[in-house]
Every structure is written in structure tokens, then in C-alpha cells.
N, C-alpha and C positions, 0 to 999 in steps of 0.2 A: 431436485436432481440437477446437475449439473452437467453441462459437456464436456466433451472433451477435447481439448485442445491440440492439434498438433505444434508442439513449442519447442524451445530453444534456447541455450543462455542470452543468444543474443535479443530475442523477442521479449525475455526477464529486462533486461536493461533498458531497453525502452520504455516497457510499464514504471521502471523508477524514473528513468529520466523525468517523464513528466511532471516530478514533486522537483526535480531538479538535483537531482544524486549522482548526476551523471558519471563521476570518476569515485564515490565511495560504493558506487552500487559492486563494485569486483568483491569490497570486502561483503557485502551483505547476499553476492548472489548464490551463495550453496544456499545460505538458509531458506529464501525464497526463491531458489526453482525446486526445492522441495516440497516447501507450503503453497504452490502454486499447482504442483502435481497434485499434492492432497484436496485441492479444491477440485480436480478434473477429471480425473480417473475414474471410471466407472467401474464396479467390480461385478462378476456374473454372482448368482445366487447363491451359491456356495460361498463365496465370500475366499476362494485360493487362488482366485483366475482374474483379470481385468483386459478392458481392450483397447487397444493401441492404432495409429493410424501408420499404416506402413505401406509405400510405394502406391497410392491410392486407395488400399484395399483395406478391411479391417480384420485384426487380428487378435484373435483373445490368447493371452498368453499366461503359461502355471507359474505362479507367484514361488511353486515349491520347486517347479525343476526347471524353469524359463523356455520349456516348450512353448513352440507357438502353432497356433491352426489359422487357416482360415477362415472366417467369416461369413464374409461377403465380400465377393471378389470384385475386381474393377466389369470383369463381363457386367455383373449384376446390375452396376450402377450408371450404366448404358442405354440413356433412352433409346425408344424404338425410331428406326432411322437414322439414328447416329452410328458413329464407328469412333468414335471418344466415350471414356468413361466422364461423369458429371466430376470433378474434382473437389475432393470435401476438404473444408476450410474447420470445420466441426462437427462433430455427431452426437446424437443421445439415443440410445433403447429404451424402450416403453417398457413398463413394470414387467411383464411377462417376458421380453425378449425376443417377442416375433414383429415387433416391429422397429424399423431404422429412422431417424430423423436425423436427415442431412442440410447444414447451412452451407453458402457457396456466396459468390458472387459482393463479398462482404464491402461495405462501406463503412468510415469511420464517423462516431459520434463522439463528438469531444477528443477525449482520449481512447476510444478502444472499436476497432473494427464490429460495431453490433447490431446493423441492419447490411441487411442481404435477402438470400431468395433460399427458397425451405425446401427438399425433396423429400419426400414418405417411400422407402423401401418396405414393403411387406414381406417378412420372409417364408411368411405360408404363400402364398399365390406367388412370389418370384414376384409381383407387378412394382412399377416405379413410377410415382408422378409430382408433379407442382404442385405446391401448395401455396393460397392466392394469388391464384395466377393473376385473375381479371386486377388484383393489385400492382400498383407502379412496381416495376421492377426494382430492386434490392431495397424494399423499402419495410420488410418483414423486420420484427426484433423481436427475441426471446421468444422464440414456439417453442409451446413445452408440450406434449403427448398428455392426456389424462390420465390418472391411474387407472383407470381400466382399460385402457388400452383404445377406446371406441375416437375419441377426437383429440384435437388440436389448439392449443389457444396460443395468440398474436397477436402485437400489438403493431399497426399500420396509422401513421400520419398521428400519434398521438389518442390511437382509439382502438378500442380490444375488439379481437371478432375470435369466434369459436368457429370451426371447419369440421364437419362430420366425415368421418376418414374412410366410411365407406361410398358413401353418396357424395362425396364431395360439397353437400350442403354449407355454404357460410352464414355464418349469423353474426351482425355487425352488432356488437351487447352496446356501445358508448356511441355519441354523436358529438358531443360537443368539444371534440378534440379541436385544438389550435394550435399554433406554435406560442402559444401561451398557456394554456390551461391544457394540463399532460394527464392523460389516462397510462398506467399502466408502467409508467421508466419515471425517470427526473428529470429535474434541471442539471444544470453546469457546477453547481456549488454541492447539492443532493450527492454526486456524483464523485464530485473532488475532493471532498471532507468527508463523507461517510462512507464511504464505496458502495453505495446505493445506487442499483442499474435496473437491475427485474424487478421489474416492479407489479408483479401479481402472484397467486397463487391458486391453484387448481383445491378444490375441497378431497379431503380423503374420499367420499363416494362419489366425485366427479359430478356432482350437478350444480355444485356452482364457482363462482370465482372469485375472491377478494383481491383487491386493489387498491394502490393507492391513485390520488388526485392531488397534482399539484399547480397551484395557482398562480403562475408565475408578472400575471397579468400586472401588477404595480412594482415590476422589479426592471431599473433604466438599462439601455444599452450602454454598454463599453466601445464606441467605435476606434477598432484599427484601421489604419489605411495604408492602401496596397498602392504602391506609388511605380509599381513596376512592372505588372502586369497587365498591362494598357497601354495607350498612348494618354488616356486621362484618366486619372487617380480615380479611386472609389471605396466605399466605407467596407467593413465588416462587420456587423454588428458580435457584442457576445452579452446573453443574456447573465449580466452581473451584478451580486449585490457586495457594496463593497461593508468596509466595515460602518457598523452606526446605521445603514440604511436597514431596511425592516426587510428580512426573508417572506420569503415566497411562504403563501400558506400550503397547510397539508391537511389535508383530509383522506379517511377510509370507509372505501364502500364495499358490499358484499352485492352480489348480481347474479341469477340465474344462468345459465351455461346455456341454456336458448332463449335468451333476452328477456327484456320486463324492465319494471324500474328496481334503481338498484336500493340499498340498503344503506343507509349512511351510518356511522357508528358516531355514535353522542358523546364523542371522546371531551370533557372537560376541560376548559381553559381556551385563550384566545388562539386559534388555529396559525395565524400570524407570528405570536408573537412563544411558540413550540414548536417540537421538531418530531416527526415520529420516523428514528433508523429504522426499528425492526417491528415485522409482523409475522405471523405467519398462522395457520391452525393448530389449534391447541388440542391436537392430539385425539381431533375429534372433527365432524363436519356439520356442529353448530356452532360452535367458539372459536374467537380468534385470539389472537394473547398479540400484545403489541407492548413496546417500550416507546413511552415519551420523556423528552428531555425538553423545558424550562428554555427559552433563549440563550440565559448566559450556559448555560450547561452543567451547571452544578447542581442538580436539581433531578433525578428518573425515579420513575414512576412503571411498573411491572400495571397492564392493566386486562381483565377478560372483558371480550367484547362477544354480545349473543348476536346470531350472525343471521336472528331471524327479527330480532327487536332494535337491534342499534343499540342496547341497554349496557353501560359497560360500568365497572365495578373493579374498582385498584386495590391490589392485594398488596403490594411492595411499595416501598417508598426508601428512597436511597439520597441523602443530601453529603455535600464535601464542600469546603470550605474553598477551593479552587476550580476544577473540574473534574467529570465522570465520565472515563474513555467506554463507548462503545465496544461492543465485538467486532468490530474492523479493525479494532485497532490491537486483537490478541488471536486476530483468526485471517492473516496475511488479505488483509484488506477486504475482507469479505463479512459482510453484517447477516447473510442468510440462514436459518435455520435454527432448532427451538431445540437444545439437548436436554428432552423428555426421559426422565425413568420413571420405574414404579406403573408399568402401564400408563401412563398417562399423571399420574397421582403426583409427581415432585420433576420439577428439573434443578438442571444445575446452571448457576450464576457466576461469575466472576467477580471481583467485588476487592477494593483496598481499604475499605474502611476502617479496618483493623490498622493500616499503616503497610502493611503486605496486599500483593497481589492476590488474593489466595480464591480457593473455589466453593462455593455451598453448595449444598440443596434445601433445597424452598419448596413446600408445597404450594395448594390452590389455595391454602389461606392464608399465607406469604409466612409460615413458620421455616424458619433457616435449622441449617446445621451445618456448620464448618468441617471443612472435608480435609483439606491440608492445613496442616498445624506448623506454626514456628516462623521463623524470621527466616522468611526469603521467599522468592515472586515466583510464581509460576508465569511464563512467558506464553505459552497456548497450549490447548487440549490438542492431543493429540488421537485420541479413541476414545469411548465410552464401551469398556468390554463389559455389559450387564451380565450376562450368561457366567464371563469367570468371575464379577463381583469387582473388578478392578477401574482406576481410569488412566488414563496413559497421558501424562504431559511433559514440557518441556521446561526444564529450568536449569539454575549454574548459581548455586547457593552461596557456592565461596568462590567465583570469580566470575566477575559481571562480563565479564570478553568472551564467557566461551558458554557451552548449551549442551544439554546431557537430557538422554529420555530419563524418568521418573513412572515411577506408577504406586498408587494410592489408595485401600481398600475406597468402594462406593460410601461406607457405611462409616467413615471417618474416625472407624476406632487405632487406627493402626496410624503409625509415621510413614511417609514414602519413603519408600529405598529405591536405589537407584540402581536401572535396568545396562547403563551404557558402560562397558569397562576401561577399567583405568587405563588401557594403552592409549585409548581414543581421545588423549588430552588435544582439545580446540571445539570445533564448533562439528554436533552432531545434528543430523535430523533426518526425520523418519516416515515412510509413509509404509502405513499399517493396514492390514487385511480388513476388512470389516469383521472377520470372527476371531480377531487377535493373535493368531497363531504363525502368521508371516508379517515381514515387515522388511521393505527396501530402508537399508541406512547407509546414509551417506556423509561424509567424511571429510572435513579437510580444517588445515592450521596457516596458521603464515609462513610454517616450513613444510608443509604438503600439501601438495598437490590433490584438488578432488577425485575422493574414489568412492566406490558404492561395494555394494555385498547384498545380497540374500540372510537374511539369519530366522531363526527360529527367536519366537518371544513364548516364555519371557526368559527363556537363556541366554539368548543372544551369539548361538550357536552357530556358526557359518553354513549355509544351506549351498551348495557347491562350491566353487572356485571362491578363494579367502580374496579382499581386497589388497590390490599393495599399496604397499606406506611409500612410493617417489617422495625423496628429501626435493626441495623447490632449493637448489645448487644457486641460483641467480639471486635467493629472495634472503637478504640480511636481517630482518626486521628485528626487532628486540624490544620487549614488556619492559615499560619502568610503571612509577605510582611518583607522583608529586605531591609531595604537601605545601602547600601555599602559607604564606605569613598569616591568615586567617584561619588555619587549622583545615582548612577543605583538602580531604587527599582527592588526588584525581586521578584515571587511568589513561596512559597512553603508549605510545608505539614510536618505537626511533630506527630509521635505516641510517647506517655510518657511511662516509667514503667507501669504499672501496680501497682503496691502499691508505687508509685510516693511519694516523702519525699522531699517540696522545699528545706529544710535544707540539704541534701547531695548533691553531684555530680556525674553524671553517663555519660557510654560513649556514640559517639552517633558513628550511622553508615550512613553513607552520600549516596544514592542511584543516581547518574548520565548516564545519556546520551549525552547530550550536543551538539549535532548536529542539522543539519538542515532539519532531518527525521522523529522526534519524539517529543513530549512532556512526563515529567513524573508528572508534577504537574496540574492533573486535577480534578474536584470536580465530580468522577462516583466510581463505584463500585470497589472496589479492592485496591484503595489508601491507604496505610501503610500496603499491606501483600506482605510477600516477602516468596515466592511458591520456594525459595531453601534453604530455613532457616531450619531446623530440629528442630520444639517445636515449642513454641511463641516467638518472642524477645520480648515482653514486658514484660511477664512474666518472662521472665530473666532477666528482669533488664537492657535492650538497652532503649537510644532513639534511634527510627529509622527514619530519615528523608529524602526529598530530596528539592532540588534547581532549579528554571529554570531559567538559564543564557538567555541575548539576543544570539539570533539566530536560537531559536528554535520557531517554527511554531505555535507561539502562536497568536490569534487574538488583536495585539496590533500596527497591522498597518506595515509599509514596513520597516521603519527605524529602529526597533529592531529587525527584523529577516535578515534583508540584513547588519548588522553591522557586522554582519560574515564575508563578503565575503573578500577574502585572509585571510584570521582572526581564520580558525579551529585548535585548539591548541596552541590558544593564546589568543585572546578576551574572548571564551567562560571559558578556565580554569579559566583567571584572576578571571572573573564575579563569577563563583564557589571560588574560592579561600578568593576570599573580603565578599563577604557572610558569610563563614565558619571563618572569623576574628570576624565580626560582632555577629556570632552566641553562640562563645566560652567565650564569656561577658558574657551569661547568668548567672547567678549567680550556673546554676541546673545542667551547662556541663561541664566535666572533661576533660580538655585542654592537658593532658596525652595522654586519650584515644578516641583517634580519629582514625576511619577507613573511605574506603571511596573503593565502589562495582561501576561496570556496563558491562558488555556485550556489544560485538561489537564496533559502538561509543563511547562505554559507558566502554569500555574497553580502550578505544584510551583514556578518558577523564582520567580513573582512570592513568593511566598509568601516564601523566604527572600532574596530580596534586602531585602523589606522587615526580617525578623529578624537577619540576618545584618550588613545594612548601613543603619541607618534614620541616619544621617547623612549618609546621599545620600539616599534615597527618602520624601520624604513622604509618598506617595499611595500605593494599589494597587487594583486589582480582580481579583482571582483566579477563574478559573471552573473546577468541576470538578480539583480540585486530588488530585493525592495529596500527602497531608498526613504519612503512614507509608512507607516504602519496602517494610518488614515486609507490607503491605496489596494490596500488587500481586499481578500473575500471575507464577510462578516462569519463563515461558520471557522471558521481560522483560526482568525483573529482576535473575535471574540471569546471563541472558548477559552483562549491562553492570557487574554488583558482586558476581560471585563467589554459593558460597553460603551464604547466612547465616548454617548449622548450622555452618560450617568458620571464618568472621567475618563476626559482626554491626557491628564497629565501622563500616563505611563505611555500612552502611546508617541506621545510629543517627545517624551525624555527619551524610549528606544529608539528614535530612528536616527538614521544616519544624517539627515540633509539638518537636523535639532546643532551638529557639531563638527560641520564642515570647516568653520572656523580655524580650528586647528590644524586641519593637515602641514606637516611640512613633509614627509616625505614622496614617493613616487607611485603615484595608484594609474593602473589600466584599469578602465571602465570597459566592459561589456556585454551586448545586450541585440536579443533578436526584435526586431520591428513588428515581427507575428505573432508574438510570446500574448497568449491567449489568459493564461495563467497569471505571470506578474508581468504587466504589463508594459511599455515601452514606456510610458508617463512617468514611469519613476526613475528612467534614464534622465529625463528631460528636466523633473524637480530635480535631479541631485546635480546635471548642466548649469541651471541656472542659480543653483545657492557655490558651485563652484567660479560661479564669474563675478558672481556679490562680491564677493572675496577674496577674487585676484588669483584662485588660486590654481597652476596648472599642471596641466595632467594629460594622459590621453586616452583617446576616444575610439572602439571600435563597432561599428553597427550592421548588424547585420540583414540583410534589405526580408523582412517577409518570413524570417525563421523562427521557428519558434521555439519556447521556453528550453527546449534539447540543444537546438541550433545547431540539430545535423543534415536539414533540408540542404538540398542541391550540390551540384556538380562542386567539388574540392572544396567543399567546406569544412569537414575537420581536419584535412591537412592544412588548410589556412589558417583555423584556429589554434592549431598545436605549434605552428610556426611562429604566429604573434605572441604565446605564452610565453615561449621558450627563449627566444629572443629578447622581449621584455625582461625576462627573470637574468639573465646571462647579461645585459647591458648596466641593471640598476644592481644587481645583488650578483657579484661576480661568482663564479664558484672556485674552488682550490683552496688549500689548506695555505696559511702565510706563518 
């Protein structure tokens, strides 16, 4: 069970920032603040109603006519002696719905506000109170309710305790918490490559708890240094494994819910040297079912674990010649939860083995059956409707830029058909009732504007007021496809001048990421605006484009996103690079002025397109660059290029500082001093192979910001000012 989030597009964009999407996150934010509401949203029993957090207060509102009621009112969440309501940052209801679990006071971990302080609303007694109090203030994360409603489990300083929610009784289940050895959440890598955070689970009958344990004890600090928040400098440490170094081990224990020793699961193979994303109970509260993945990650393993013996017993076995993405990586960054059918007897799997995306069902003796049939990738589930027999997901068979709901009998005798209608061409997505019968969808293209509607499924019937289609008046964009001299077509997206004149030639600016994290060329809302430009580029006189090379996460099947593997900073530029030969034919682009932008990845891409190919690229602006591949986090890294210790060469040929050598034309470097994530170190390697070399360029750093590099007072107007200046001094814009 999940909370619920009070959010925001702008609260979406910082959760991408932090991969470093900063300016493609407009094109990808419909789709994910819809998969983000699907992850939060709690729906009442009936499965027509869900509740929301409005003006302090909560409200459950009808999915069928957008009534809303209230709850529980701000009075209610007014401790005794106060005259302020407790302000909630999030909430969960306990299975039954008479009781409230309110977080506040939140602190950030890593990346995401997830320690704070827990309030218990009852809503039979009206009573309100703290939950571990006698614990350090906001120092709670992930209190979940039990399924039966009776207590509370928490995880504090790295160590689980269980709270009896009438007696207030705590029971501290773990002891050997450290800021090394984690009960119950992760590490910094756990976290940042798998979207692994909660780290425990309550038993169906609520008497015990599984958990993970991670070892983090042999993994070095990353020191950054704060050079400005003193008068004398001081470290920060960040618990990191880069690439080559050995992960953190993992281990799974199961534990009484009033303490004892716990239960270790005799999971096979060197704890070190495997990963285990997902666990949860296997649809029962003696078993648990977990997924391990192999270090390099081409290698998972489906495994039951008895939750009373530690005895565990692998039903599945799944290998790929490159790597095997997780469910983070088709359930909007979220690894939680076990899509059980059949009572308990079969789930369903995601799986490319076939060369597709596609979905099975596996039973407890790992027999498959293929659910969706045919050449083309389902993108993520969107319901499991058992009762109508159906499964609801998201895919775009004949164009990889745009996203349509789909649904598929359970029983894989039938083809999907497809539930979204042809008016709705661009990118759809949907959050669905839990009894299939409603479903918010929401809307939007590179010419419209986001909008939502109510509809009936699976008609897809408008349930009051129709969405409007707003044309986006300002927004130019336009779909082309390139074929490169190598036969590779590729998709991308072109905004023109503004008083466009076929007879002249104008520059263009090339917007990449090029990795296996992100897309930029998709048909939703925000496609051709670039949110660090100062004015319009069109109106100035840019083309502004971009390209998507193979290997970006596009739904075009296994073999163009796995063409990557060993290949980042060499497949994906070439791909860019053949493109951008192809594109400079135009009769309309000025083969002079050519620049070419991205952040993070996207900084790694710009980086060597200019080294690699400065025959095409005069310009660049790189932000937050890995400049070493060597310099990353090993679950990254490794899953897309092998490991280093086994061969460095592909990580030595991808990186940028391998072919610095070449630059002749004009690169802005920069890079936040705080950046936790790619770290400032790889400013400083790609500084010093640029002075080997003579070669110059400029520099801008920013003191203490990180990987987003929207900390403090005018910093992104500072930064949209050095882009835009930069780009307007080196790569002029205007048609000649």
C-alpha cells in the first residue's frame, strides 16, 4: 500500500531532475505525473471513489461524478492544545479505513523527502497522536499500518520497530542498525538504479515482517567539499560504489512482529557479488517470492522463499545476452509489488526474451504462458482487471513517440485491441479504478496542450464534461524519421524559425541524451521548448531539434535498445552523429552553425559528439557531464557496459576525457560542486585532459549545487543566461 502524495508537475520534474532530465523532463511529464498518481492514489473499497489531499483536509472523491466529501477535517487533525491543524505532507488508511496514517515534518534522503514524524488518526474514537515519539524527531520512514489494522511498523536510524496502536507499546525487532548496515530502506545506489526505498513488508496475517539487509560496510566514501558554507572547508561524505568496485551485499530476513531472532532466507549465490530488487509475500504469510539478478545483470532468477525455514527454491530462470530491466524500469520507477492471479496459483512477468516487450503468466512451477502476442512492446501494466478477465496496459505499436491504453484477455487467447481512440493521436495515459470501470485519461501532443476527462472503460465513454483539445499556438514542432548511411532510421522532432524563409539557411541546435534512461523524442506536451533558453529560439531565428539514437528506451523492441550494450559513447554518438550528416543536406541548415546541448547523459553525449565528431559540431554546452565512465555508480554502469575489472576497453573508448584530443570547436563546461550523483571529479578529469591539450574552452561551476543545479538565490536565471549567451555568441542565430 502506498501513500499518498500531495504533488505537482513541478514536484514530477524534480524527481526527473535528479537522473538529470532537467529540460526533457516537459516532454515526458504527462506520462509520468500520471504513473506517479498510479503509484499514490488510494481508492476506497468499492474501487469508484479515491482520496485526495485538499486544503489540509482529506477528501474522497467519486471517480464517476467527481463529487467530493469530506473525510477528515483539518478540526480532526488538531492535537489537543493546539489551535493549528498537524499539516500532512502524506497519508495512508489502514485496510478497513478507520484508521489515518499521517507523515509531516519530512526530511530528505538522497533524493526524496522520506523520513519525518507519523501521526495515527483513529476514526472510531476521533483520537489523534505520535507515533515514536520517544524517537529522534523526523527520523521515522515508511510506517506502514498492518493489515489488520492493530499496529505500525518503522523503520528508525537504520532499525525496524513495530508500535501497538492501541497501547502504544513499541517493539524495537533489529539492533544492529548503523549508518552502514541498513535494516529495512537502502543504500544510495539501491535507491538510484532500482527505485528501491521501502524496504520491508508486513505478512498477510500481520504477525510477522520481511525485510531487507544491506551491507553497505565495504563500500568507500565519495568526498565532496563544501568550500562555502564555513569559514573552513569540510567533507561530505556519499556512501558510493563506483563502477568495478563490489556492491553492497543484500541479504532477506523474515522477523516476528514482537521481536525474536529473525529468519535469514538461504538465498544462493555470493550475497556481494547479486542484487535482490524485489520481494514481497507470495500471496500468502509463509512464502516470500523475491527476484535476484547476477552482478552484471543479465542473469534473474524468480525465487520462493519459506518464511519459516529460510529454505528457498528457484522456479524461473531468465538470461539475455546484454541486460534484464527490472520493474522500475516499466512501473514508473517503482519495483513494489507481486501481480498475483489465479488466487495466488500464477503471476504475471514482463519479459523480452522473445525480442518484445511482452507479458506472461508463470506459475509456482515457473510454467509460462504468453499473454500479448506479436511485434511490439508493451510499455507498463496498467490494471490487472481478474473479475472482467482482462489486463489493461500501455503501448504505441506503430509509433514509438506516442502511447495508447491497450487491453488483452488474462488468458492470452485473444490479440489486444486497442481501448484509446483515434482522435487521441500523441501520448495517452491512464489511471484506472481498481474494478476497471473508471479511468482518469489524460492527454496531450506537441500541439496540445495537457488535458484530462473522466471516461467509462472499456468504452472509453466521457463520464461528464469532454476534455478540450487547446492547439499549443506557440508550439511549432514537427515529426521527421532519418535514415542514416548505415541503414538506421531514427525518430525525431524539428521546431523551424518562426518566419522560416526555405531560400536561406539557419543554425540548428541539436538537443541529446542518448542513453539507456530516457527518451527525448516523444509526441506529448513540451516537445521543442527548451526551459533554459532566455526568449524563444524560434523567434530568433534557431532550428531547434533532437534525435533518438538506438538504445534509448524506446518501444521498438529489444534489439534497438540492447544495441547499446558495451556501446555508450560509441553506438549511440555514431547514431547521433549519421543523423546530423543526413540532416545538414537540408537545403534550410547551415552546416557552419551547428551546436549541440544535453545534461547528464546528455552531457556525456554532447561531450563526445563534439570530440569524436567536431566536423559536424561547432558548438556545445554540456551540463553535469560524466566525463569517465570509470567515475559512475557500478549498478549503472555496469548493467549497460559489463564489468570493468572483466573489460575496461568499452568503458575507456566511451568516455569523453578517451578524445578530448580533438575538440576544435566551442564547448561550455558545466557542473554543480554538490552533484551527489555524477560528481564534480568529472569536471575536473575532463579540466585537466582539456589543458594536456591546449585546448580552450569555458568553465562554469557552480559552488555546492547539485546534479539539478537549482539550489539557491538566481540560479537558474543565471544559468539560462550563460546558455543563451553562450549559444547566441558561438552559433549565431538568423537565417543568412
Amino acid at each position: 500500500m502506498n501513500f499518498v502524495y500531495k504533488t505537482s508537475e513541478t514536484g514530477m520534474l524534480k524527481k526527473f531532475a535528479s537522473r538529470g532530465y532537467l529540460i526533457v523532463l516537459l516532454i515526458l511529464v504527462t506520462a509520468h505525473v500520471s504513473g506517479q498518481a498510479r503509484q499514490e492514489t488510494q481508492w476506497t473499497s468499492d474501487g469508484y471513489s479515491y482520496y485526495k489531499l485538499e486544503k489540509g483536509a482529506i477528501i474522497q472523491t467519486d471517480s464517476r461524478t467527481g463529487v467530493n466529501t469530506e473525510v477528515v477535517s483539518t478540526k480532526m487533525l488538531t492535537m489537543p492544545g493546539s489551535s493549528t491543524a498537524i499539516p500532512v505532507r502524506r497519508f495512508m488508511f489502514s485496510a478497513d479505513r478507520q484508521k489515518l496514517l499521517i507523515m509531516n515534518n519530512t526530511k530528505r534522503v538522497w533524493r526524496y523527502d522520506t523520513k519525518g514524524d507519523y501521526y495515527l488518526y483513529d476514526l472510531k474514537t476521533g483520537t489523534l497522536k505520535q507515533l515514536g515519539k520517544r524517537l529522534p524527531s523526523s527520523s521515522l520512514m515508511y510506517a506502514k499500518i498492518s493489515p489488520d489494522g492493530t499496529k505500525a511498523a518503522y523503520v528508525s536510524a537504520h532499525n525496524l520497530y513495530v508500535e501497538d496502536l492501541q497501547t502504544s507499546k513499541v517493539s524495537q525487532l533489529t539492533f544492529d542498525g548503523t549508518d552502514r548496515v541498513i535494516n529495512g530502506t537502502f543504500d544510495w545506489v539501491y535507491e538510484e538504479e532500482f527505485g528501491c526505498r521501502d524496504g520491508f513488508r508486513w505478512s498477510p496475517d500481520s504477525k510477522k515482517l520481511a525485510y531487507w539487509q544491506i551491507d553497505a560496510s565495504n563500500i568507500r566514501n565519495y568526498l565532496m567539499i563544501n568550500t562555502t558554507d564555513s569559514v573552513y572547508s569540510f567533507t561530505v561524505p556519499v556512501e558510493y560504489p563506483k563502477a568495478g568496485e563490489d556492491p553492497s551485499s543484500c541479504r532477506i530476513a523474515v522477523i516476528a512482529a514482537d521481536g525474536g531472532k529473525p529468519v535469514w532466507m538461504n538465498v544462493p549465490g555470493d550475497a556481494v557479488q547479486h542484487y535482490i530488487p524485489r520481494m514481497e509475500w507470495a500471496y500468502n504469510s509463509n512464502e516470500l517470492i523475491i527476484q535476484q539478478l547476477n552482478r552484471k545483470q543479465n542473469e534473474s532468477r524468480v525465487m520462493l522463499c519459506n518464511a519459516g525455514s529460510g529454505a528457498v527454491k528457484t522456479i524461473y530462470t531468465e538470461k539475455d545476452n546484454a541486460w534484464i530491466d527490472i520493474k522500475s524500469r516499466w512501473n514508473d520507477d517503482d519495483p513494489s509489488g507481486w501481480e498475483w492471479i489465479s488466487g495466488g496459483k500464477e503471476f504475471l512477468w514482463v519479459s523480452e526474451k522473445d525480442g518484445w516487450r511482452h507479458i506472461y503468466r508463470i506459475d509456482r512451477n515457473g510454467k509460462e504462458v504468453l499473454v500479448t502476442k506479436g511485434n511490439y512492446d508493451i510499455s507498463s501494466i496498467n490494471l490487472i482487471d481478474e473479475k472482467g478477465g482482462y489486463i489493461y496496459f500501455d503501448a504505441s505499436p506503430s509509433n514509438a513517440t506516442q502511447a495508447y491504453l491497450y487491453r488483452v484477455p488474462i488468458s492470452g487467447k485473444k490479440q489486444a485491441e486497442r481501448i484509446t481512440p483515434a482522435l487521441y493521436s500523441g501520448t495517452n495515459s491512464y489511471l484506472i479504478s481498481p474494478n476497471g470501470k473508471v479511468a482518469f485519461h489524460r492527454f496531450s501532443s506537441s500541439l496540445v496542450s495537457p488535458a484530462s476527462e473522466r471516461v467509462d472503460l472499456p468504452s472509453h465513454k466521457t463520464i461528464g464534461a469532454k476534455m478540450p483539445l487547446d492547439s499549443l499556438k506557440n508550439n511549432r514542432a514537427e515529426f521527421f524519421k532519418v535514415k542514416t548511411a548505415e541503414g538506421v532510421v531514427m525518430d525525431g522532432w524539428m521546431v523551424k524559425p518562426a518566419s522560416f524563409d526555405p531560400s536561406k539557411r539557419y543554425p540548428v541546435v541539436f538537443y541529446v541524451y542518448g542513453e539507456p534512461a530516457g527518451q527525448t523524442v516523444t509526441d506529448s506536451y513540451g516537445t521543442g521548448f527548451n526551459r533554459l533558453y532566455e526568449g524563444d529560439m524560434a523567434n530568433d531565428g534557431y532550428i531547434y531539434m533532437s534525435v533518438e539514437n538506438r538504445g534509448a528506451p524506446a518501444p521498438k523492441g529489444r534489439e534497438w535498445r540492447k544495441s547499446i550494450y558495451k556501446n555508450i559513447g560509441i553506438l549511440n554518438i555514431r547514431d547521433q552523429a549519421m543523423a546530423a550528416k543526413e540532416i545538414l543536406k537540408w537545403p534550410f541548415v547551415d552546416s557552419s552553425r551547428v551546436a549541440v546541448w544535453g545534461w547528464s547523459g546528455g552531457g556525456s553525449s554532447t561531450l563526445n559528439l563534439l570530440f569524436q565528431y567536431p566536423e559536424i559540431y561547432k558548438t556545445g554546452i554540456a551540463v553535469a557531464a560524466v566525463a569517465s565512465q570509470l567515475s559512475y555508480d557500478n549498478i549503472y554502469q555496469e548493467r549497460y557496459m559489463g564489468n570493468p575489472k572483466e573489460d575496461k576497453k568499452p568503458f575507456i573508448d566511451g568516455s569523453p576525457i578517451s578524445h578530448v584530443q580533438n575538440l576544435r570547436g566551442n564547448l561550455l563546461y558545466i557542473h554543480g560542486t554538490g552533484d551527489d550523483n555524477v560528481h564534480y571529479q568529472n569536471a575536473e578529469l575532463l579540466i585537466n585532459e582539456l589543458i594536456k591539450y591546449n585546448k580552450q574552452f569555458q568553465l562554469m561551476s557552480y559552488p555546492n549545487r547539485t546534479h539539478s543545479i537549482s539550489e539557491g538565490e538566481g540560479t537558474r536565471e543565471h544559468l539560462s543566461g550563460l546558455f543563451t549567451n553562450f549559444l547566441k555568441s558561438h552559433c549565431p542565430p538568423g537565417g543568412r
